[in-house]
C-alpha positions in Angstrom: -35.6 -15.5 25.8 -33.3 -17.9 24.8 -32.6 -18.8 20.9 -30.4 -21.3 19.8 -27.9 -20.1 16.6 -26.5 -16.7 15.9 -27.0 -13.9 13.5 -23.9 -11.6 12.7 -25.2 -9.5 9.7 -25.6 -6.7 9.8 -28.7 -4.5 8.8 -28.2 -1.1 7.7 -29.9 1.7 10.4 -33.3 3.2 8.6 -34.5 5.9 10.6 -36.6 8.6 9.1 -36.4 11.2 11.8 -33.5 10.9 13.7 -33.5 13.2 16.4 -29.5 14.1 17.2 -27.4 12.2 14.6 -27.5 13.7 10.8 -28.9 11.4 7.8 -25.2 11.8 7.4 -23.8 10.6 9.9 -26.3 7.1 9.9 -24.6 6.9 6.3 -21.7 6.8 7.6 -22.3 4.7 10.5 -24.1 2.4 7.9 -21.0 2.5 4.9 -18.4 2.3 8.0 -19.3 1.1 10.8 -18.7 4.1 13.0 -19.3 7.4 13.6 -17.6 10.3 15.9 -16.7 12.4 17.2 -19.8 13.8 19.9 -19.4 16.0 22.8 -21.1 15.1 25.6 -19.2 15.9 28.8 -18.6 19.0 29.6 -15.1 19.8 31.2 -16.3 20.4 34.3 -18.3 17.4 34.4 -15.2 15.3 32.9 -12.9 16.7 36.7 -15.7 14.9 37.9 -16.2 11.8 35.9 -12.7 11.1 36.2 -12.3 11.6 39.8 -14.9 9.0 40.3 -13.4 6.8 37.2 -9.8 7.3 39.1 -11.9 6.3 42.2 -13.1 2.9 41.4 -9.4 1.8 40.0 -7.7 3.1 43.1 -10.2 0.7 44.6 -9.9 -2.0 42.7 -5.9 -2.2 42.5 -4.1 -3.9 40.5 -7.5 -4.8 38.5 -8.2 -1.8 38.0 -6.6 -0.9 34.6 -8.6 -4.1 33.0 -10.8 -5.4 35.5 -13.8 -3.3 36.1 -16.2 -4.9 33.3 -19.9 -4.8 33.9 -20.8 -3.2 37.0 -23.4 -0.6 35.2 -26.2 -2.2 37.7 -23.8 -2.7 40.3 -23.2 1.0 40.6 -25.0 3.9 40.9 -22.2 6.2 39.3 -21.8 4.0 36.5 -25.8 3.6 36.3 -26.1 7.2 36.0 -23.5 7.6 33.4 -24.6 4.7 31.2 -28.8 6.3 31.3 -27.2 9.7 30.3 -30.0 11.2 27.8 -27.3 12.9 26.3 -26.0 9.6 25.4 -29.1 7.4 24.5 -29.6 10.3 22.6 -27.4 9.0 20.2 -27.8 5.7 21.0 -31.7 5.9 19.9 -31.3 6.9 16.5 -28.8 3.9 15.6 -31.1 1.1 17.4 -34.4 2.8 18.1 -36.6 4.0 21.2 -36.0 0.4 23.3 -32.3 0.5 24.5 -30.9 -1.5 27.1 -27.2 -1.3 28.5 -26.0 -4.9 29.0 -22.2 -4.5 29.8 -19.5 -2.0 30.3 -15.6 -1.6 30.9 -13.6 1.1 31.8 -10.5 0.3 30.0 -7.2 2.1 31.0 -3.4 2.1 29.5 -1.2 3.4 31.3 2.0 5.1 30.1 4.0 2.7 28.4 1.4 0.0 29.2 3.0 -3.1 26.6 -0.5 -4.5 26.2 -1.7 -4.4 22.8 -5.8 -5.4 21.7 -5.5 -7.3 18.8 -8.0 -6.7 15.7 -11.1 -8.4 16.8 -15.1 -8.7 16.2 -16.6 -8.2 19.8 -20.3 -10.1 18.5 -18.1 -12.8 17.7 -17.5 -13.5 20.7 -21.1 -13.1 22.8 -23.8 -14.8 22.5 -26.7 -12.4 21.3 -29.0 -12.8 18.6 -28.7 -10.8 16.1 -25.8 -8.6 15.7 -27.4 -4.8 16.9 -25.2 -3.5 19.8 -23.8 -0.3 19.3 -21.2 0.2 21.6 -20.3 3.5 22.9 -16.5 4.4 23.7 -16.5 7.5 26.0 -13.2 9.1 26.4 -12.4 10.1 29.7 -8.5 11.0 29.0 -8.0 12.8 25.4 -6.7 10.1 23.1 -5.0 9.8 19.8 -2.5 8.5 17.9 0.4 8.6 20.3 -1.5 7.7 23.7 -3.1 4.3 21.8 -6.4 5.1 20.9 -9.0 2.6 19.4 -8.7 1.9 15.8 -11.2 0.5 13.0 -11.1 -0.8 9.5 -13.9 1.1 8.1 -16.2 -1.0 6.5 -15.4 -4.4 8.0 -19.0 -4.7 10.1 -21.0 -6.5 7.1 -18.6 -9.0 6.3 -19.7 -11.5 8.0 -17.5 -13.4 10.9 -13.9 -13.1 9.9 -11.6 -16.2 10.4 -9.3 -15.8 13.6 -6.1 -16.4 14.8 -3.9 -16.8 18.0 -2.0 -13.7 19.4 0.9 -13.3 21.4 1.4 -13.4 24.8 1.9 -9.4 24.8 -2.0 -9.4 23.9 -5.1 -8.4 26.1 -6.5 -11.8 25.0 -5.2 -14.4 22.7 -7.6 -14.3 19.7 -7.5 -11.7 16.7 -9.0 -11.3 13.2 -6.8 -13.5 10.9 -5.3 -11.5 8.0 -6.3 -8.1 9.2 -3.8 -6.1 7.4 -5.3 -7.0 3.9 -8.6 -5.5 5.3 -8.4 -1.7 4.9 -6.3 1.2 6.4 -6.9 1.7 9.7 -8.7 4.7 11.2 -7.6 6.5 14.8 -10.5 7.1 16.9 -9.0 10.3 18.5 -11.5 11.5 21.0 -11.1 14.5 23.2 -12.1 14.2 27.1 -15.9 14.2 27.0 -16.1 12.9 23.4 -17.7 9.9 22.5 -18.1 6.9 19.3 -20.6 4.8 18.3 -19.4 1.7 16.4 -21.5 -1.6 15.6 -20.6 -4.8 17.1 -19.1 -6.5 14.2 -16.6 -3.8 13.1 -12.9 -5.0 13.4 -11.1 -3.0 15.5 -8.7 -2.9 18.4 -5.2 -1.3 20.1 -2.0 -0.9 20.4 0.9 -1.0 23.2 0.6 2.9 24.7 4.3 3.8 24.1 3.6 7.8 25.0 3.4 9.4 28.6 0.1 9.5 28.4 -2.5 7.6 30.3 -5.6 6.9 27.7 -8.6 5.8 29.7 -11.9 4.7 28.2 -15.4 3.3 29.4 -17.2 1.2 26.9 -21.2 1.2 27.1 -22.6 -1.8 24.9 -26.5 -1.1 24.3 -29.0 -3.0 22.0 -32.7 -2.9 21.3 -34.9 -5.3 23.2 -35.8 -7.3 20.1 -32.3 -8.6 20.6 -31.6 -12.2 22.1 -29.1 -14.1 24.6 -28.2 -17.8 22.8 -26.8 -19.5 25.4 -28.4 -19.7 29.3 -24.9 -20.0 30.9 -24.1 -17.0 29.6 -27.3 -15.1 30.2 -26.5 -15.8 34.2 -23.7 -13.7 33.9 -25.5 -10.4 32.3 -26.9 -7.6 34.3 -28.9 -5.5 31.9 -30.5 -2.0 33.0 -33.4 -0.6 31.1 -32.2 2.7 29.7 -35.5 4.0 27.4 -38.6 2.0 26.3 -40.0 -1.5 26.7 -37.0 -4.4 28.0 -39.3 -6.8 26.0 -38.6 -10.7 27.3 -35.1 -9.3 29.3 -34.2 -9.2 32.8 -33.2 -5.6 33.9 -32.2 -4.2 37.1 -33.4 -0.8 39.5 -30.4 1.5 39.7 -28.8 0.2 42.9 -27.9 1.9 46.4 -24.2 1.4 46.5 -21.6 3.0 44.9 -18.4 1.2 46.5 -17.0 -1.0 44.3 -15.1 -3.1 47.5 -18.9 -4.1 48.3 -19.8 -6.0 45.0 -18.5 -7.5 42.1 -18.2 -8.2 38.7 -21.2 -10.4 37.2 -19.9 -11.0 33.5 -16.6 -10.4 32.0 -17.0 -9.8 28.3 -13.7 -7.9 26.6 -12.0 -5.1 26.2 -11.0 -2.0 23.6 
């Protein structure tokens, strides 16, 4: 399974009957590097979802704003959540019929939360081979503008890896994209409660401090087809992938587990945040 140098181009999504998404809206996934915004969730299903969300933070303490990365086979809430159809659904016609979830992160500002995520590549920084996760930002708070939500430069997934930098100390981690501002104007991913985005691994994106009173809580789902590879066998201890739809090819997945209390596991792999 394991393969020794990287691939971050990207390959422009070719499917000739996609089955939810619009020949549109692959352009536009394919010319930018995103595409939103989906309902999913009802909003009785999002009381619900958030509950549980509010749940496993409560649980986790201080952690809990940052800290809850990966637990999709650890879980049987987050399991369920992350084999959605509603969600592969999507999923499927950006990286085909063989999807597997290999991380997650529920990612939560709170009001006036200083933290900003610098402009970053996520592939950049894992060690898969080549470049096809789609990640998939579910909102579980309405955000926009004013509550910090997740912003891209359109069109900065086929460029390649883009030089970096060290960030400030005010910074969820200390990396970003060098010269980001000369890049493109940024777009807002404003998402209501429910909603989700798709955007591919190599688009630079990223966050700033949440200066409104307004929690803005998200959970990331990274899938990729099975064809993809992990480079590097340290790493590969560390990832927990479930088999979502399809053949897991030469992967390792996981059953959907019995527990759902976070106090009785923990965190395999820790690999970012939005």
């Amino acid at each position: 399974m394991l393969v020794a140098a990287q691939d971050l181009s990207f390959v422009p999504v070719r499917t000739a009957k996609p089955q939810t998404l619009t020949q549109a809206q692959i352009a536009h996934y394919n010319t930018h590097g995103f595409v939103q915004p989906f309902d999913v969730f009802s909003a009785q299903e999002m009381t619900e979802l958030r509950a549980y969300i509010d749940g496993l933070m409560a649980d986790m303490g201080p952690d809990g704003a940052y800290g809850i990365n990966c637990y999709q086979a650890r879980l049987s809430g987050l399991w369920d959540i992350a084999t959605d159809p509603r969600i592969l659904d999507h999923v499927q016609d950006i990286i085909g019929p063989d999807i597997l979830c290999w991380a997650s992160a529920i990612l939560s500002k709170a009001p006036h939360d200083p933290k900003a995520v610098p402009w970053h590549q996520d592939a950049g920084f894992w060690k898969l081979k080549p470049a096809r996760t789609v990640t998939v930002w579910l909102a579980i708070d309405d955000v926009d503008k004013t509550n910090s939500a997740m912003r891209f430069i359109p069109g900065t997934h086929d460029r390649g890896l883009l030089d970096m930098q060290s960030t400030g100390a005010e910074a969820v981690f200390h990396k970003e994209t060098a010269g980001a501002e000369a890049l493109g104007e940024p777009f807002t991913n404003s998402l209501k409660a429910g909603q989700i985005s798709l955007h591919a691994d190599m688009l630079v994106h990223g966050s700033e401090p949440n200066r409104s009173d307004r929690r803005r809580c998200g959970l990331t789902l990274r899938y990729c087809p099975s064809s993809v590879q992990i480079t590097d066998q340290d790493w590969a201890n560390g990832v927990e992938a479930i088999l979502c739809r399809g053949d897991a090819g030469n992967w390792r997945t996981h059953p959907r587990p019995d527990n759902n209390d976070i106090t009785k596991t923990s965190s395999p792999h820790v690999v970012g945040n939005n």
